[in-house]
C-alpha positions in Angstrom: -26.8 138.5 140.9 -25.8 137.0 144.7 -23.1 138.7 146.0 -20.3 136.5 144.8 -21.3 137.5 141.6 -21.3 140.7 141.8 -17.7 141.2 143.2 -16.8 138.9 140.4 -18.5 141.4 138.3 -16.5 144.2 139.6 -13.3 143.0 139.5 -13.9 141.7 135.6 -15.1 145.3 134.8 -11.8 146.7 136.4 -9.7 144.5 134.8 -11.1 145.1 131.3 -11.0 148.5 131.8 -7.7 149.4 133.3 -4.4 147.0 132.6 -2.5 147.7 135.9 -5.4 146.2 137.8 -4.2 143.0 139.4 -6.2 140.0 141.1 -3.9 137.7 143.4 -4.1 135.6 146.9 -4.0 132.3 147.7 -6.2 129.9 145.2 -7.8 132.9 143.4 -6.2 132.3 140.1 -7.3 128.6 138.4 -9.2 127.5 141.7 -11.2 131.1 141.6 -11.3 131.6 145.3 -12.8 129.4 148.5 -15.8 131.2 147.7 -15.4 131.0 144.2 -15.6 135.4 143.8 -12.5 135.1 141.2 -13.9 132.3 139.0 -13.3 132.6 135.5 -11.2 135.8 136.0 -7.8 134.0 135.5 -9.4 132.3 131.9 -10.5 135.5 130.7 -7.8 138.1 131.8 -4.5 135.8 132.1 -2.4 134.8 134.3 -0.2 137.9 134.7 -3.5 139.6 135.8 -4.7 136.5 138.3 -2.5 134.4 139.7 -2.4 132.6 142.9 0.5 133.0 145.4 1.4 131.3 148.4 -0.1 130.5 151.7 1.9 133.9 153.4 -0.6 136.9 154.0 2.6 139.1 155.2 3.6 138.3 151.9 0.9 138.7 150.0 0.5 142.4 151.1 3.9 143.5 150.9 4.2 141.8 147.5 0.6 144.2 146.9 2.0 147.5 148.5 5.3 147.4 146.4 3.2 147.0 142.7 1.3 149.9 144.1 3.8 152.1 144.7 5.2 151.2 140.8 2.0 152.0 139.7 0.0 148.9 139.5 -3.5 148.7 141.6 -3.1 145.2 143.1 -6.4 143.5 144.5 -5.1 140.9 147.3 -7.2 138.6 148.8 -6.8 137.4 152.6 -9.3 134.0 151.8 -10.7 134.5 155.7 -10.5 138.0 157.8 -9.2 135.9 160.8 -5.7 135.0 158.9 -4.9 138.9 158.2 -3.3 139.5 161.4 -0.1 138.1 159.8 -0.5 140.8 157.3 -1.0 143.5 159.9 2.2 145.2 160.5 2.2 145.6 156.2 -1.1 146.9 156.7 -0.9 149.2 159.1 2.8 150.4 158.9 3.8 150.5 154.9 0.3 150.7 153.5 -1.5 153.2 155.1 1.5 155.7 156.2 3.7 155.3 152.7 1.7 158.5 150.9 2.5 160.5 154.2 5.7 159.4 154.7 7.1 159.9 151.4 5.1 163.4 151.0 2.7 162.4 148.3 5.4 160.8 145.6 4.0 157.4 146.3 0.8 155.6 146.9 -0.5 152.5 147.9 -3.7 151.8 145.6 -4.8 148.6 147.0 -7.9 146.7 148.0 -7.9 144.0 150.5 -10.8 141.7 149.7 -11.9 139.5 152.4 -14.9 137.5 153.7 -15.6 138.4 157.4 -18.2 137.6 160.1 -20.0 134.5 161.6 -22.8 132.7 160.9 -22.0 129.9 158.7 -20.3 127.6 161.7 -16.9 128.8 161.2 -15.6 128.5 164.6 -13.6 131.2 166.0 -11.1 130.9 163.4 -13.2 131.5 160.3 -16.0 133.8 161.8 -14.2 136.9 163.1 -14.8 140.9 162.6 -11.7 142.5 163.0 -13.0 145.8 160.8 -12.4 147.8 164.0 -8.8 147.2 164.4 -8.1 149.2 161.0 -10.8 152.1 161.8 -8.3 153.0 164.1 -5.6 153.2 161.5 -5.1 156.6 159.8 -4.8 156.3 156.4 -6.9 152.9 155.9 -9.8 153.1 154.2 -12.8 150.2 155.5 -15.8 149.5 153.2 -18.2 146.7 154.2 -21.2 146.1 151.6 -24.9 144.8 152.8 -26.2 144.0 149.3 -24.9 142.5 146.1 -25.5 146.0 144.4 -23.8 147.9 146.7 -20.9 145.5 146.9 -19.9 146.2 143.3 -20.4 149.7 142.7 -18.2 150.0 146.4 -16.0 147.7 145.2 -15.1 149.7 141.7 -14.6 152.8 143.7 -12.1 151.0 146.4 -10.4 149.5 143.5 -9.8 153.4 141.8 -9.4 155.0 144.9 -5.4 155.8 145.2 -5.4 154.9 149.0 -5.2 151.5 150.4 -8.5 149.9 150.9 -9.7 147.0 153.6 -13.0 145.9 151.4 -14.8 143.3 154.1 -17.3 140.9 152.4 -20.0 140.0 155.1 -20.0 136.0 153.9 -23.0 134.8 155.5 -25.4 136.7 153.4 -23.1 136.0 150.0 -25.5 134.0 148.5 -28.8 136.0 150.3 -30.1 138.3 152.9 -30.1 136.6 156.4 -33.0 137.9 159.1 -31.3 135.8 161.9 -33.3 133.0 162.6 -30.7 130.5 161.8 -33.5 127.4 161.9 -35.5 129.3 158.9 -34.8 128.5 155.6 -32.5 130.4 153.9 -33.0 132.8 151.3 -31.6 134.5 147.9 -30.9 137.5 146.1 -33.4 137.0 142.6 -36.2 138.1 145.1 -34.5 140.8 146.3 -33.9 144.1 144.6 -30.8 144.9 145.5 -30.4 141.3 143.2 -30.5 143.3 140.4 -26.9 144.8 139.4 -26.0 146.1 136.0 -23.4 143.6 134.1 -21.4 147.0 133.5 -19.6 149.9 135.1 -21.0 151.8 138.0 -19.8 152.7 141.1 -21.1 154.1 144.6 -18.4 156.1 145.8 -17.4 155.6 149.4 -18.2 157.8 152.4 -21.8 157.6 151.8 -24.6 155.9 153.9 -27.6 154.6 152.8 -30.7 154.8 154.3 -31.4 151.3 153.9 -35.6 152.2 156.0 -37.2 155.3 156.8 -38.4 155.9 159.9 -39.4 158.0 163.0 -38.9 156.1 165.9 -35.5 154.9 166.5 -32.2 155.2 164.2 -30.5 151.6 164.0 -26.7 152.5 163.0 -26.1 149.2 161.4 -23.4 147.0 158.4 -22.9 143.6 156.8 -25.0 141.3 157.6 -26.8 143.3 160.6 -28.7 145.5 158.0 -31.2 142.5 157.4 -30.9 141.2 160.7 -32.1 144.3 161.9 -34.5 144.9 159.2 -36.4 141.6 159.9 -36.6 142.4 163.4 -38.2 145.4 163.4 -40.3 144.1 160.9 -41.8 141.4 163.3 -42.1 144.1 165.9 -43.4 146.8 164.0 -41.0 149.2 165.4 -40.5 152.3 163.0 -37.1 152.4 162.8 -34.9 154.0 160.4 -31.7 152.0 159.7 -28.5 153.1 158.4 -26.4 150.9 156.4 -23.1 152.9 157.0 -21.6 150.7 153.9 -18.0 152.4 154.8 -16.8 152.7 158.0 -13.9 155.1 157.1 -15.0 157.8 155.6 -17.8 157.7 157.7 -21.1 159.5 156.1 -21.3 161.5 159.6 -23.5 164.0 158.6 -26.5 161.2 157.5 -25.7 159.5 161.1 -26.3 163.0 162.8 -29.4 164.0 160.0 -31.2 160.5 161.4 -31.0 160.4 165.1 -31.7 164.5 165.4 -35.2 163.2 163.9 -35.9 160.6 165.9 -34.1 161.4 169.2 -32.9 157.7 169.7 -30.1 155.3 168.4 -28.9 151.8 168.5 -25.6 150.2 167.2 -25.4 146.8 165.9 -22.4 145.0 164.5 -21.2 141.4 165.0 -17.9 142.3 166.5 -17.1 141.8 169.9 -18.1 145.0 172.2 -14.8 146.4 173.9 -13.3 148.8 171.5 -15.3 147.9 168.8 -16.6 150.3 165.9 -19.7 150.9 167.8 -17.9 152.7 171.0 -16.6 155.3 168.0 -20.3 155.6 166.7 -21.5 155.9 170.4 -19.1 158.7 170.7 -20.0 160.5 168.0 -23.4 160.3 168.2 -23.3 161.5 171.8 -21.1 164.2 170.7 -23.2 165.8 168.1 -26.8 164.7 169.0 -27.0 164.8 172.9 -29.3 167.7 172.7 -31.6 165.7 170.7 -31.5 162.4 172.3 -34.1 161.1 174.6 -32.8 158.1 175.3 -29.2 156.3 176.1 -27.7 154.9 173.5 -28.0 151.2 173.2 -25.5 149.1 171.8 -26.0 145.6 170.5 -22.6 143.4 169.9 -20.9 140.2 169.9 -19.1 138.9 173.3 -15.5 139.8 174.5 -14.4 136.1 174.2 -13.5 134.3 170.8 -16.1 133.0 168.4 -17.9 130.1 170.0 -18.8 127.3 167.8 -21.5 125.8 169.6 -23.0 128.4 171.1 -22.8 130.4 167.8 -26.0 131.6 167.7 -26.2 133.0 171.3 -23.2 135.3 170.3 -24.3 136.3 166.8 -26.4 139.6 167.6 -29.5 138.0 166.9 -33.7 138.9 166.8 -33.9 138.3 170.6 -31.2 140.4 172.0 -31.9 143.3 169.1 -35.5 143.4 170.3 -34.6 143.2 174.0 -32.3 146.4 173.5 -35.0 148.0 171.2 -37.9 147.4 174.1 -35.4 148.5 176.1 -34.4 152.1 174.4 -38.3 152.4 173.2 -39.0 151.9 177.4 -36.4 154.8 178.5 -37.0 157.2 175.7 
């Protein structure tokens, strides 16, 4: 399976399997999705399971938060990351506080799907990363797959989980993994073996990283689309790194984070959101806290730009081969 498929394949097994799952957002239902991740759901499950709503993320979420609190497990979907900032204060000030504020009696089981990240020529209003923004949020959950067989077991498990979860679909590698050279041609899942994902149930249940390559050298903290971005690169340079594919960003699987750089006494971040405040200042931080002992080297950070997503100069701010193994040479250099 691509990963379209397989986040198709998740939300079918959830909806065979448990009645109060619901799939709605805008074109999801008879349409099945932009990206076409709902199609066929709507024909086999019904339209009181997927229906399309309209074009208001504010209401799509708050529509979302009150069937969770009844007891339904709604699955919204915001059709591009850059048009939830509508949905934002639902988000952030009903979703995630409602289990504290009413002491446990209610609960906001939801999953957020929605495609995030550049690389497809989206401009800066169809290529953004906001994952940080709700990192900072307590009681959000954030969950960004790098494979199509991590995207649906993660998916099942932010669909069960009882707390409201932001599940960020890296859309530039939905239909195969991407090793950044944008003039190469592109490439599919069937040759890859995270391709291969069972029709049925599984799930991988969230807080836990995944060593995506062993190593010695250098620990490459990396998500989304940057796992074969920086895979690729090291590849070409024969570094032996050891990345990290996080996979969720909150929980956070510290203690495979502090396991990896102890060993090789040097880390890098790279994500595709822009640098100031970003995820990787948190990772940076905690890294520094826990490792400094063992680290040899500064840590190097690899990002997208403080400006808005450029359109024509796209692949200068996507964090690309050359500036990953400028900041590698760089960190091998000081170590």
């Amino acid at each position: 399976m691509n990963m379209i498929q397989a986040i198709n394949s998740a939300m079918d097994v959830m909806l065979a399997r448990d009645p109060d799952v619901i799939i709605m957002g805008e074109d999801v239902g008879y349409f099945g999705g932009v990206f076409r991740a709902t199609a066929g759901l709507q024909a086999k499950h019904g339209k009181t399971r997927v229906f399309d709503t309209p074009i208001t993320e504010i209401g799509i979420i708050g529509v979302a938060i009150g069937m969770g609190a009844y007891g339904l497990r709604p699955v919204p979907e915001i059709q591009f990351a850059d048009y939830i900032y509508p949905a934002l204060d639902q988000i952030v000030s009903e979703a995630s506080r409602l289990r504290y504020r009413s002491a446990g009696e209610f609960t906001s089981p939801i999953t957020v799907r929605s495609p995030f990240g550049g690389g497809i020529f989206g401009g800066q209003t169809h290529s953004q990363s906001p994952e940080g923004i709700f990192t900072h949020v307590s009681g959000i959950k954030t969950v960004i797959p790098a494979t199509p067989y991590d995207a649906k077991g993660l998916l099942i498990a932010a669909i069960e989980d009882n707390d409201p979860v932001l599940f960020f679909e890296p859309k530039r590698i939905y239909n195969g993994p991407f090793d950044g050279h944008w003039d190469r041609p592109s490439q599919n899942w069937s040759k890859h073996p995270a391709g291969e994902v069972p029709t049925g149930y599984y799930r991988i249940d969230l807080g836990t990283a995944n060593v995506a390559r062993a190593g010695e050298a250098v620990t490459i903290l990396c998500y989304g689309t940057m796992v074969h971005v920086v895979a690729a690169t090291v590849e070409e340079m024969g570094v032996d790194a050891e990345i990290v594919d996080l996979r969720t960003l909150v929980p956070l699987d510290i203690g495979a984070i502090e396991a990896s750089v102890k060993k090789t006494g040097r880390c890098m971040i790279v994500h595709e959101a822009t640098r100031t405040g970003g995820f990787g200042a948190e990772l940076s931080a905690l890294v520094q806290e826990r490792c400094f002992y063992h680290l040899e080297a500064p840590i190097e950070r690899v990002t997208g730009f403080d400006t808005p997503y450029p359109h024509s100069l796209e692949w200068a701010y996507f964090p690309g081969p050359v500036r990953i193994g400028e900041a590698l040479k760089k960190l091998m250099r000081d170590a």
